[in-house]
C-alpha positions in Angstrom: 7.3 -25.9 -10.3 3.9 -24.5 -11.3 2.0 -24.6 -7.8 0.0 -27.7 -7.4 0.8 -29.7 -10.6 3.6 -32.1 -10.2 6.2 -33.7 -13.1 3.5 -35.9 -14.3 0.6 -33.3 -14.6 2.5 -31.1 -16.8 4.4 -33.5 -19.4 0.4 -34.7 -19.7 0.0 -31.0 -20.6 2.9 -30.6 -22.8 1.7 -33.7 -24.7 -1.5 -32.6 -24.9 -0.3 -29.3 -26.4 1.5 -30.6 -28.7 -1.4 -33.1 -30.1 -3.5 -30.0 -30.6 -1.2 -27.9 -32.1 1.4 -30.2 -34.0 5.1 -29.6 -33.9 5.6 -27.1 -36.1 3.2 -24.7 -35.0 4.5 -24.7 -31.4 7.7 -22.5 -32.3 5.4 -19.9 -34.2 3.3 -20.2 -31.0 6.1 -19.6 -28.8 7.9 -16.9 -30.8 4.8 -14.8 -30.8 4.5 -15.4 -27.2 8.0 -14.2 -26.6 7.0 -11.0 -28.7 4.0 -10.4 -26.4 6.1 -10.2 -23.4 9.0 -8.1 -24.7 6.1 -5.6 -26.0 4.3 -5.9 -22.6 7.8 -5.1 -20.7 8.5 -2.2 -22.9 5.3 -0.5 -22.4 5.5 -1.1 -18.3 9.0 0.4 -18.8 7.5 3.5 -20.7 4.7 4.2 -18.3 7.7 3.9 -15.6 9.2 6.4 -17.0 6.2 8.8 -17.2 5.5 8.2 -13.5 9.0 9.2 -12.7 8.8 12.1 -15.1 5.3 13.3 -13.0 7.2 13.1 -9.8 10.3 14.6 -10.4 8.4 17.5 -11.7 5.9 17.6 -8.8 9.1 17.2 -6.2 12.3 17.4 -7.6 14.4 16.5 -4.4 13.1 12.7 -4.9 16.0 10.7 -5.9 15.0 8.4 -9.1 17.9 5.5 -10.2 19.2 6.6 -13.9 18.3 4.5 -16.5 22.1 2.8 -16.5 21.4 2.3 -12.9 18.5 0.4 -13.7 20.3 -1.6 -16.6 23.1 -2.6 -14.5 20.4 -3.9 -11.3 17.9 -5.4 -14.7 21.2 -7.6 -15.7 22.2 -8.6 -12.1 18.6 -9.8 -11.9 18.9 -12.4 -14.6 
């Protein structure tokens, strides 16, 4: 589940968590977390695009997927 740590290990976490950061912090905490990523995804998602951009101009014969190509394969994925 998380490399080395078993069931026990991280309920023990999860409990300590939420002792340090009270109930209802943890969904502000998590929300923000959540934004974090979706931020993080859309930037690797925009520099993809560039690098794409830069190699289709440097060789235009190279074949890149179109972006509802990559949506369909993205929804297959999760």
């Amino acid at each position: 589940m998380f490399g080395n740590l078993g069931m026990w290990e991280v309920l023990i976490l999860l409990f300590i968590v939420l002792l340090l950061f009270g109930a209802k912090r943890l969904p502000e905490i998590g929300g923000s977390l959540g934004k974090g990523i979706r931020e993080f995804k859309g930037s690797l998602k925009e520099v993809e695009g560039e690098f794409r951009e830069i190699s289709k101009a440097a060789d235009p014969n190279i074949e890149t997927k179109t972006n509802t190509e990559r949506e369909k394969q993205e929804q297959n994925s999760t």
